[in-house]
N, C-alpha and C positions, 0 to 999 in steps of 0.2 A: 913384545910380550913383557911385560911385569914380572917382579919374583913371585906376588901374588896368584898371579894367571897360569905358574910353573908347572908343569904335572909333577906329584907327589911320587917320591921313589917309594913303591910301597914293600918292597926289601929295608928299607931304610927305618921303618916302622916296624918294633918292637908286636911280637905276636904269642901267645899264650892260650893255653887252653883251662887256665886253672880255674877261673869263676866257677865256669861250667862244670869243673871237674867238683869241684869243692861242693856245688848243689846236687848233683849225680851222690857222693856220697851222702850226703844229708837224707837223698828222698831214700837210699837205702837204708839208713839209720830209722827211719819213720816204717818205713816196709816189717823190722825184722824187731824193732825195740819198743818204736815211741808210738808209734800209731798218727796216723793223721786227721783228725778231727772237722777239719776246714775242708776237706774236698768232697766231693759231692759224688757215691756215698761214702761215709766216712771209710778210711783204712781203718782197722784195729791189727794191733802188730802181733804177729804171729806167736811171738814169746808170751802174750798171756791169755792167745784159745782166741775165740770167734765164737759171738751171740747167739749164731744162726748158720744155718746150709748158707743162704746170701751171703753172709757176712765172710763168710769162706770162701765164696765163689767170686766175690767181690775183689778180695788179697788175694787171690790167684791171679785174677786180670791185672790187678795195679801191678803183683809182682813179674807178670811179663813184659811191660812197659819201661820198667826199672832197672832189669836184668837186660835188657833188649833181646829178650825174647829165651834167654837160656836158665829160669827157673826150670824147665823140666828135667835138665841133666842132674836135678834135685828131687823134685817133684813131678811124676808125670801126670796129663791129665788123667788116666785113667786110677790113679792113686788118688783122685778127689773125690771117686763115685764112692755112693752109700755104700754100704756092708763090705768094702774094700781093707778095714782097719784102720785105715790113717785118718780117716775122715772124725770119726767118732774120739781120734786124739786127739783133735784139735778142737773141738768145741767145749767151750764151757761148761756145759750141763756135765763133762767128765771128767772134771777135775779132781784127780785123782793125781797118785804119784805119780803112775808112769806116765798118765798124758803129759805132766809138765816135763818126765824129761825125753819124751819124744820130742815134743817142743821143740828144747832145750838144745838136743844132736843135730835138728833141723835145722835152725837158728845157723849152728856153726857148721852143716855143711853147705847150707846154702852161700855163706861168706866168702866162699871159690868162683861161686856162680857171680857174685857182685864185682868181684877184685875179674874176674875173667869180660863184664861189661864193662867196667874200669878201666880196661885195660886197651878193647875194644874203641870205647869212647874219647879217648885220649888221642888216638891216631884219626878220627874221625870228626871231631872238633876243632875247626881252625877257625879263629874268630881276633880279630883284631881289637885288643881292649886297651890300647893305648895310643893315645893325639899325638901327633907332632910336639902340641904343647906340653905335652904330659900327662895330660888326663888318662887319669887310669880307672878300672873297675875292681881296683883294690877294694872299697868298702862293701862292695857286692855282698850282703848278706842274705847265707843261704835259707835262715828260718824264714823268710820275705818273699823272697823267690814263690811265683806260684806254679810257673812250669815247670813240670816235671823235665830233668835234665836241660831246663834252661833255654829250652827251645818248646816256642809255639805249634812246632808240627805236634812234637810228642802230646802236647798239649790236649791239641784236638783229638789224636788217635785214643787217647785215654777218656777222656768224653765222652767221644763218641760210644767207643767198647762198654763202656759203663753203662749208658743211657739204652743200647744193645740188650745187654742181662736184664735191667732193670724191666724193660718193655715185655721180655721173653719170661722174666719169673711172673710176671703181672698176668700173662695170657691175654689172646685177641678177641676181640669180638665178634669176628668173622673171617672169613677165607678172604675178603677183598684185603684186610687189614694187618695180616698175614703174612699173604703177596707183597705189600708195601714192604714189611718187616725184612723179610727175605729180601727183597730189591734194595733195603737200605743198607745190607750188609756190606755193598762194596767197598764204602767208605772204610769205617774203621776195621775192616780187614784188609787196608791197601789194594784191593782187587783179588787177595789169596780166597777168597770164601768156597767151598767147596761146590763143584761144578754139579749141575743138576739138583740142591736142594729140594726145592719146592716140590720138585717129581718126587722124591723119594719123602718130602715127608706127606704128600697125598697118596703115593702108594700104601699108607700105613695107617691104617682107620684108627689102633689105637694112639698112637701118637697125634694123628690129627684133632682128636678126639680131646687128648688132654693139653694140647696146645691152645683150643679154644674152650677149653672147660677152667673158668676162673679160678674157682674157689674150691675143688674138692683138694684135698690133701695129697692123694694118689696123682693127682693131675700135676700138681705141683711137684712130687719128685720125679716126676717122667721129663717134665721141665728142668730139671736139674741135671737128669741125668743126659740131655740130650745137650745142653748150655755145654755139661762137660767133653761130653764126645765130640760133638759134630760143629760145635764152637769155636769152643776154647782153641784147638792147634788151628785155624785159621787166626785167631789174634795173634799168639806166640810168632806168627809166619811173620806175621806184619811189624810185628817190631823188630824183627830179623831184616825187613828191608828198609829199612829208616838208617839213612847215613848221607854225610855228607858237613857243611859246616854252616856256621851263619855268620857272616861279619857283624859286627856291630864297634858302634864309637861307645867315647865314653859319658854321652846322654842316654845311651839304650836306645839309639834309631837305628832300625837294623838296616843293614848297606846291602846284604842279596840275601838270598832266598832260603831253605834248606831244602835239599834233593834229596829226591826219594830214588 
């Protein structure tokens, strides 16, 4: 055997969580200040209000992807439904004093909830970001970065949940495409999606009703209100089970997998 052909002490190899740590806060800096423009649908940061119910419903989802899963010990979901009060402080159209400084208290209590996924994340991140040779993922820069916390999994759960709301604030065109809807929940809810959906929302004419009613207005907050309820804490679940770590050198060729 050669010194080439040696197997690698891989104790001997330097290991670090901080790339990852360093994009973890970043995407929370975007979550709660700068907003993210580039992902698909846009974040807008919570410090200066949301365009729309969407746009709301939208930083809710990204904010439990980011928090891994514990925005609610902030925000619960049932504090994002209509006529709840929070909801109308955080939009735009009520820019007014005290919405910005509900905001504003938000903002900074939600910062527990971040330093507590932070905190989480750091014990669950082991990732190998330095060579033998020394190659390191020092320059990793986090405004570059496009996975959320630096890992492909979250990547997709985020996608996927988004493309979810998106398909659900749109309404279906019929009960076949519905079915689908519902059946494609398992993904980006990890498998947490709640058990017997599709019964209970056919047991419910008016909700059936405005699930595949496009375009009425009414139909549309029924949709919202049901994203909030009957959604949204199957996402929060799912980024609650996301753990585990990803090697990677210092090309960005990931060496194993991340466990769910």
């Amino acid at each position: 055997m050669t010194e080439a052909d040696e197997p690698v002490d891989e104790k001997s190899i330097p290991r670090t969580t901080r790339p990852a740590l360093d994009v973890l806060d970043r995407d929370q800096d975007r979550l709660l200040y700068d907003g993210d423009p580039s992902r698909s649908p846009p974040i807008q940061p919570l410090s200066e209000g949301f365009d729309s119910a969407f746009h709301a419903l939208s930083w809710y989802q990204a904010a439990g992807i980011r928090t891994l899963g514990h925005v609610d010990r902030v925000i619960e979901p049932a504090d994002m439904l209509p006529m709840g009060g929070l909801l109308e402080k955080l939009l735009t159209v009520n820019d007014d004093r005290q919405s910005v400084y509900v905001r504003r208290r938000l903002v900074e209590k939600l910062d527990d909830a971040c330093d507590l996924a932070y905190r989480q994340f750091r014990e669950r991140a082991g990732e190998r970001v330095e060579t033998a040779d020394g190659e390191t993922w020092k320059d990793v820069d986090p405004d570059e970065e496009s996975n959320p916390l630096m890992r492909p999994a979250f990547r997709r759960l985020d996608q996927g949940q988004a493309a979810a709301l998106l398909n659900l604030w749109t309404g279906f065109e019929d009960r076949e495409e519905l079915g689908r809807w519902v059946r494609s929940l398992s993904a980006p809810t990890n498998g947490e999606k709640p058990s017997g959906l599709l019964d209970e929302i056919v047991a419910s004419p008016p909700l059936l009703e405005a699930l595949l009613e496009r375009d009425e207005q009414e139909a549309k907050v029924t949709r919202y209100r049901f994203a909030v309820s009957a959604v949204m804490p199957s996402f929060l679940a799912a980024a609650r089970t996301l753990s585990g770590g990803e090697r990677t050198d210092s090309s960005g060729k990931t060496q194993g997998t991340f466990s769910t």
